[in-house]
N, C-alpha and C positions, 0 to 999 in steps of 0.2 A: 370414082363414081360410087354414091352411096344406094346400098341395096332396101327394099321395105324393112328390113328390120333394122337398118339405120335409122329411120325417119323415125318409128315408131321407139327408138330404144331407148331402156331406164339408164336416166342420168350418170356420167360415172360415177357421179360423189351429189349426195343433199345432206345437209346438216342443218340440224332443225334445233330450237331454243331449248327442249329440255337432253342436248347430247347425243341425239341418236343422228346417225350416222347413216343411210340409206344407199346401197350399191348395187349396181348388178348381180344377179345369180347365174347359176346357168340355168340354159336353156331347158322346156319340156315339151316339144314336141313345137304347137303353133306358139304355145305361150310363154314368154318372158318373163322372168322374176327378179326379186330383189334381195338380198341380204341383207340385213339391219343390226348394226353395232352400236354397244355403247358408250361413250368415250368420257372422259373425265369432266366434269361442267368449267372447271379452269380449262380446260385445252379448247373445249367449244368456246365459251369467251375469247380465248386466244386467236382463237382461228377468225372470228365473228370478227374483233377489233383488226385486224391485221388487213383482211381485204377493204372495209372502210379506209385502213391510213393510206391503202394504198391506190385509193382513190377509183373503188369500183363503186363508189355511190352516185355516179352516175351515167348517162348513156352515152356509150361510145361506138365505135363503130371502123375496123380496121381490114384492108388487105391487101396481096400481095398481087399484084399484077403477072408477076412471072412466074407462077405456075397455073396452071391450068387442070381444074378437076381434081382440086385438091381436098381436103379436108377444113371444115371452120368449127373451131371449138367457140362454145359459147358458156359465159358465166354471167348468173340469174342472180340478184340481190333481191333481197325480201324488206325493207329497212322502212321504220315508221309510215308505215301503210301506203309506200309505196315500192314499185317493182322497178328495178334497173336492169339494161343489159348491156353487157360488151361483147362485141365479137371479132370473131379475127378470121379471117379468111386466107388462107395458106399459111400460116404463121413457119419463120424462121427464124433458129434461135441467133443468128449473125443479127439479126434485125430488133433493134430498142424497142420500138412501139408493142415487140409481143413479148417483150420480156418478163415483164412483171405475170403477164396470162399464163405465160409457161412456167414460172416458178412460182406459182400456186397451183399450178394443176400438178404438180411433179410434187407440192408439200400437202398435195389432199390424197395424195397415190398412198403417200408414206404411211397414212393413219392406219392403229392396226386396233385390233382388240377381237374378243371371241364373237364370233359371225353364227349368226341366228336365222331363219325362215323369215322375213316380212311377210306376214298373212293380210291381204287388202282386204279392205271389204265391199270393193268396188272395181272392177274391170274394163280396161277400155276393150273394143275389138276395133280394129282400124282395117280398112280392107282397100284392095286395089284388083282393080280389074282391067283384063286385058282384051275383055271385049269379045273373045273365041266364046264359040259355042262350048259347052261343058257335059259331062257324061258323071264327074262327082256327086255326089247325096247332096239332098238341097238345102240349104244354112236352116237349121231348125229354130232360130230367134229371134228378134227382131229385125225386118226389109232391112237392108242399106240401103231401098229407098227414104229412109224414111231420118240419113245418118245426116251428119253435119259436116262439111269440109273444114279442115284443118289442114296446118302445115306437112302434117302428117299420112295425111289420106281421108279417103272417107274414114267416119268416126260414130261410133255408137257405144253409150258406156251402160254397163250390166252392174247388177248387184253378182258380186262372184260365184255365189253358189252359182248362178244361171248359167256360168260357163264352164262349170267341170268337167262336163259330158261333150263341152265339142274340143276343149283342149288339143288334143294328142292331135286335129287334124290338123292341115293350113290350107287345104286346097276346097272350096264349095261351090255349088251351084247356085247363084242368086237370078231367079226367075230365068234359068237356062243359059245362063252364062257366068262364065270361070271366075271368080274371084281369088285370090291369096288374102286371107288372114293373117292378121297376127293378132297375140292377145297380151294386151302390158297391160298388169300394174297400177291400179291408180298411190299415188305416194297422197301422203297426208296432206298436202297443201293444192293438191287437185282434183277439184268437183268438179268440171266440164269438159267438153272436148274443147275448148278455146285453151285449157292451158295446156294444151299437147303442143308444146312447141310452136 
């Protein structure tokens, strides 16, 4: 079962055209971060060519009937202006159809290089409410009336400075009832809440 900071959470691995490399950071409180490496522009070519040969240019779509509540990893191609995905829902490595998914997520674990702060300049807040009455301080930013649904949750995205001061919380009042926060990150290649996931 995946929890809100699931839904909301930065990608393990983005690799973007000039080598940077974009991961999870840890944690600060509501908000999530990223670490950003730089890796060799032959290895990003390398890596770029290699999931095309192996045929994630286009949409696929996999899963495993016998588990249950399991986990599905997903990988995003970015490729001549258009967007592909593949996903695998339970994936086992006994089983062909996820093999090639698993031996790229297992050769994008392995990139290493010196890990830096990713400073955005753009914040999503996603929220989830459980509908209780609430006794927390009342979200001081923009309504979540007023957010977007995404795959992710409600969704409302900030220029960052506007989220420094509510960071450290995750718990708020929106118009007298409980919400959970979380605060991700926007990565380079997302301006909306449509590309949360």
């Amino acid at each position: 079962m995946s929890s809100h900071v699931d839904s909301a959470a930065v990608p393990e691995f983005s690799l973007y055209g000039d080598g940077r490399v974009l991961r999870p950071g840890k944690r600060d409180g509501a908000m999530l971060t990223a670490e950003e490496i730089a890796i060799d522009p032959d290895q990003a070519e390398a890596l770029y060519s290699a999931v095309h040969d192996a045929g994630f240019d286009q949409d696929a779509e996999y899963s495993n009937p016998n588990i249950i509540d399991g986990s599905v990893i997903v990988l995003t191609l970015n490729s001549g202006g258009r967007r592909y995905t593949t996903s695998a829902a339970n994936p086992e490595e006994d089983d062909l159809r996820f093999g090639p998914l698993l031996d790229f997520r297992q050769r994008f674990a392995e990139v290493s290089g010196q890990a830096n702060p990713y400073l955005p300049s753009k914040v999503f807040a996603v929220g989830f409410t459980s509908g209780s009455p609430s006794t927390a301080p009342a979200w001081p930013l923009r309504s979540f009336k007023q957010a977007e649904r995404s795959n992710a949750g409600l969704c409302l995205l900030f220029d960052a400075a506007e989220v420094a001061a509510v960071a450290p919380r995750s718990t708020w009042s929106v118009d007298g009832v409980s919400y959970d926060v979380v605060l991700r990150p926007a990565l380079p290649d997302e301006k909306s809440c449509a590309d949360l996931g």
